[in-house]
Backbone as CSV, one residue per row, in Angstrom:
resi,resn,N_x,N_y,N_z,CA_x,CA_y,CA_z,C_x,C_y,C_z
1,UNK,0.853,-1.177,0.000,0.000,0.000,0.000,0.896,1.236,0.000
2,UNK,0.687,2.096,-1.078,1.616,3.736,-0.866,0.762,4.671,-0.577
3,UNK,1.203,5.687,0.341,0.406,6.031,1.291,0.969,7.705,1.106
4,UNK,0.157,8.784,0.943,0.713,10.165,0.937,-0.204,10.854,1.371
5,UNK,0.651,12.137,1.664,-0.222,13.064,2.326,-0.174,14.432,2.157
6,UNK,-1.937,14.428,1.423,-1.823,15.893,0.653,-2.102,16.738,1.345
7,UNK,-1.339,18.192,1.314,-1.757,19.350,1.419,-2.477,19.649,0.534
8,UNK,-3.974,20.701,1.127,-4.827,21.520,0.215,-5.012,22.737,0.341
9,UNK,-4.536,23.256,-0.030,-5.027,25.080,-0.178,-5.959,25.252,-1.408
10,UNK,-7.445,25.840,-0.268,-9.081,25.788,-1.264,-9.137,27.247,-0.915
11,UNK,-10.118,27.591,-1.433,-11.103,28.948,-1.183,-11.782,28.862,-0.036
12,UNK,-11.090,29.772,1.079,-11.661,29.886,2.526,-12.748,29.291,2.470
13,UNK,-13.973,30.230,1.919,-15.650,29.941,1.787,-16.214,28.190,1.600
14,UNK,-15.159,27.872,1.003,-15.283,26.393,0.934,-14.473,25.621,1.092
15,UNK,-14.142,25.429,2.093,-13.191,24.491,3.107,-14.194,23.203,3.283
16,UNK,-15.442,23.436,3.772,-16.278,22.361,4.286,-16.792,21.473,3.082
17,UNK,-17.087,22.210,1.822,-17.583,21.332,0.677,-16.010,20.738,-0.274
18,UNK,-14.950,21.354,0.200,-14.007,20.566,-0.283,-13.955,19.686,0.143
19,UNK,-13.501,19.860,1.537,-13.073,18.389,2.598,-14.376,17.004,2.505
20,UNK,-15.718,17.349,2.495,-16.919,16.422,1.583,-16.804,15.817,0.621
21,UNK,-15.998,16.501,-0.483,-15.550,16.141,-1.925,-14.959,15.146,-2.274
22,UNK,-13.384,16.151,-1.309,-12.508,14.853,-1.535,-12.648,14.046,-0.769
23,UNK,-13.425,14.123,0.460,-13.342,12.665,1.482,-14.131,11.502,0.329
24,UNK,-14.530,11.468,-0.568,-15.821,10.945,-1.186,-14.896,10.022,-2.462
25,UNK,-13.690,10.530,-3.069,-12.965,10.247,-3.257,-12.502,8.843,-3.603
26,UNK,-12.199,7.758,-4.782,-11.846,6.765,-4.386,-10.468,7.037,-4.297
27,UNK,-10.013,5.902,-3.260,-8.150,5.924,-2.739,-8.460,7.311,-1.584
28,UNK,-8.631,8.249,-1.464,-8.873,9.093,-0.280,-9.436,8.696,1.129
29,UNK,-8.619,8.092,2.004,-9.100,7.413,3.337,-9.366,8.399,4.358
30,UNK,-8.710,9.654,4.298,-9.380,10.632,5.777,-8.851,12.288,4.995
31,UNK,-10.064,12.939,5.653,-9.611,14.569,4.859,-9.743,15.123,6.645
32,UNK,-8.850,15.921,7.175,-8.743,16.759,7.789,-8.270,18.231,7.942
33,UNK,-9.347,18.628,8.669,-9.436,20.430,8.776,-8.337,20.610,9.776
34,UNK,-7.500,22.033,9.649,-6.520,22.114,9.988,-5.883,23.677,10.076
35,UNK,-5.497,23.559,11.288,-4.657,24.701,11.475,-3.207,25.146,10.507
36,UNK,-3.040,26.047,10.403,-1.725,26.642,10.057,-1.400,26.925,8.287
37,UNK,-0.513,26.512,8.038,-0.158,26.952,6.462,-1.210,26.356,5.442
38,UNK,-1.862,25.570,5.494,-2.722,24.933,3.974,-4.433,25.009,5.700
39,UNK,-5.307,24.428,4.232,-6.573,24.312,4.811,-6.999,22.965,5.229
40,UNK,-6.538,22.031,4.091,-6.768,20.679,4.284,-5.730,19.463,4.080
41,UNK,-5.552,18.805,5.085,-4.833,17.366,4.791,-5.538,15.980,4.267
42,UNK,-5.163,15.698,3.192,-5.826,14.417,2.799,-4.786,12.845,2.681
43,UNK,-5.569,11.759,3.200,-4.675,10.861,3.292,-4.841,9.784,2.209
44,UNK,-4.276,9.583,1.036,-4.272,8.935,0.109,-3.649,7.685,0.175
45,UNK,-4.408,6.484,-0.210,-3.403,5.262,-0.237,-4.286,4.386,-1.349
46,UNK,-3.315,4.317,-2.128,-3.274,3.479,-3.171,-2.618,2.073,-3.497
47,UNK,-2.701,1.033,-4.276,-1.992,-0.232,-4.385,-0.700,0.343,-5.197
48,UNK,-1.235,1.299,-6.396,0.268,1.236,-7.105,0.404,3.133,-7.357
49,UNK,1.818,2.969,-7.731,2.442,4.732,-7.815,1.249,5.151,-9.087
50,UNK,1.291,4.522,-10.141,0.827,5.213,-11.218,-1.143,5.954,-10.469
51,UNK,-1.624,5.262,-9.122,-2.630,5.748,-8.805,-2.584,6.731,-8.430
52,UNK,-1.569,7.343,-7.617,-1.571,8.723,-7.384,-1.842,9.692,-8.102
53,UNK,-1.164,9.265,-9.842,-1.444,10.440,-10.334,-2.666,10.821,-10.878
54,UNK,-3.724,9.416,-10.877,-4.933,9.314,-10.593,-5.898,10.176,-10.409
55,UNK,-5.553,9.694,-8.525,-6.245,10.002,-7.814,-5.791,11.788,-7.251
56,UNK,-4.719,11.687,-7.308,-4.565,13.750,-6.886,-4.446,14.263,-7.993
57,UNK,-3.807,14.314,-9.086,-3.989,15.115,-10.280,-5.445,15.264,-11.224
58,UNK,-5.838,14.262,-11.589,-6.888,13.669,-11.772,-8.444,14.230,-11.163
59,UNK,-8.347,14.024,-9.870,-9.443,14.094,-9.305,-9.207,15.183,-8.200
60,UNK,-8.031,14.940,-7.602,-8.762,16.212,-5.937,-8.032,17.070,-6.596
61,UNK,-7.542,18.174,-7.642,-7.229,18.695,-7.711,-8.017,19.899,-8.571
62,UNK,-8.648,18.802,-8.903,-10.327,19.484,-10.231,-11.471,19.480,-9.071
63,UNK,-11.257,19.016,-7.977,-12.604,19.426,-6.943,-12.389,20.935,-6.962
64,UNK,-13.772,21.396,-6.845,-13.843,22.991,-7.446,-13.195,23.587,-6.450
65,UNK,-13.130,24.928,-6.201,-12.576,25.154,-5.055,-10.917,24.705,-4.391
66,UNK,-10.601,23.909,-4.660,-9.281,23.443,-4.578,-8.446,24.332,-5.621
67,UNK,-7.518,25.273,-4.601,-6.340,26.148,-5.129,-4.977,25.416,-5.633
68,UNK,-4.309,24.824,-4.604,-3.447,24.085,-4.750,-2.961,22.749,-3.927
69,UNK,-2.416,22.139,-4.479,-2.035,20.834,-3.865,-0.813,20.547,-3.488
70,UNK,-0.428,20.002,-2.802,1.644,19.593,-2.279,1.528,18.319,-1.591
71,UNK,2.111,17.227,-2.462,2.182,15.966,-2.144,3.436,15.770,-1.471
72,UNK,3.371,14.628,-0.235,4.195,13.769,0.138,4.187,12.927,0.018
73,UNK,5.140,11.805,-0.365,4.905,10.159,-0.751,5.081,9.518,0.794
74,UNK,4.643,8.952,1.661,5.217,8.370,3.069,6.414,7.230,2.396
75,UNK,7.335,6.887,3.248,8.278,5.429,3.108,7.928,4.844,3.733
76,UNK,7.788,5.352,5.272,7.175,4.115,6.335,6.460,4.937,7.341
77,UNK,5.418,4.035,7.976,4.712,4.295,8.858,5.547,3.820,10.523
78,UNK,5.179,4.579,11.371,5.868,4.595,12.428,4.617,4.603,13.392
79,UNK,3.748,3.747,14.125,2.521,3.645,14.871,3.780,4.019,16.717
80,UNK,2.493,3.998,17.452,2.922,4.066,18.955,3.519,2.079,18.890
81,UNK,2.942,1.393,18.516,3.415,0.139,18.569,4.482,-0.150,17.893
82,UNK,4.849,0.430,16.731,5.862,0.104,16.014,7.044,0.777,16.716
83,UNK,7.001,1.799,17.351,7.941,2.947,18.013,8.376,1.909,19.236
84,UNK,7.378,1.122,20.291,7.629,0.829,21.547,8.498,-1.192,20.352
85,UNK,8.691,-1.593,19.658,9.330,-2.828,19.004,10.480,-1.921,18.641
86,UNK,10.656,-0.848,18.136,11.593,-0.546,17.646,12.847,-0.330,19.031
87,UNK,12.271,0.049,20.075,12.852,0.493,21.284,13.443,-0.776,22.378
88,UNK,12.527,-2.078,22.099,12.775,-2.580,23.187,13.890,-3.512,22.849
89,UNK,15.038,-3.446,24.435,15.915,-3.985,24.173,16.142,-5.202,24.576
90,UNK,14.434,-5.953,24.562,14.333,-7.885,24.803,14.945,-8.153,26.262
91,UNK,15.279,-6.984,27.512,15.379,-7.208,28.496,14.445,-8.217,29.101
92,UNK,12.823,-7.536,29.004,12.283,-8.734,29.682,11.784,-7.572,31.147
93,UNK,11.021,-8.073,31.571,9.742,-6.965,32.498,11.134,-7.447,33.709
């Protein structure tokens, strides 16, 4: 699974019917509202690379209202569980 995470900069006025849009999305698993430099984060995961260009060029980028987009590709996911395996040194409780 490749997994990225878009920045969205929309038209203030429609922040709420973007984030609807693209949550609706196929390959788009979570859209969140958000503080600071962009308006919206979207979490894309696809089976193969060629879907990305799909699914963000393609599609969330022609949702109306959507100004601009800035992709990250993830390499790896790092959970609270994966962090506490990565740490332990098999001491033993």
């Amino acid at each position: 699974m490749i997994t990225a995470i878009v920045l969205l900069d929309t038209e203030t006025s429609q922040i709420p019917e973007v984030a609807a849009a693209v949550a609706e999305l196929e390959g788009v698993s979570e859209v969140y509202s958000v503080t600071g430099e962009v308006d919206l984060i979207a979490i894309v995961r696809v089976a193969q690379h060629e879907q990305l260009a799909e699914v963000i060029a393609d599609h969330i980028s022609k949702v109306p209202g959507v100004l601009r987009t800035q992709t990250y590709t993830a390499f790896r996911a790092y959970s609270q569980h994966d962090l506490a395996d990565a740490f332990d040194l098999g001491l033993g409780d």
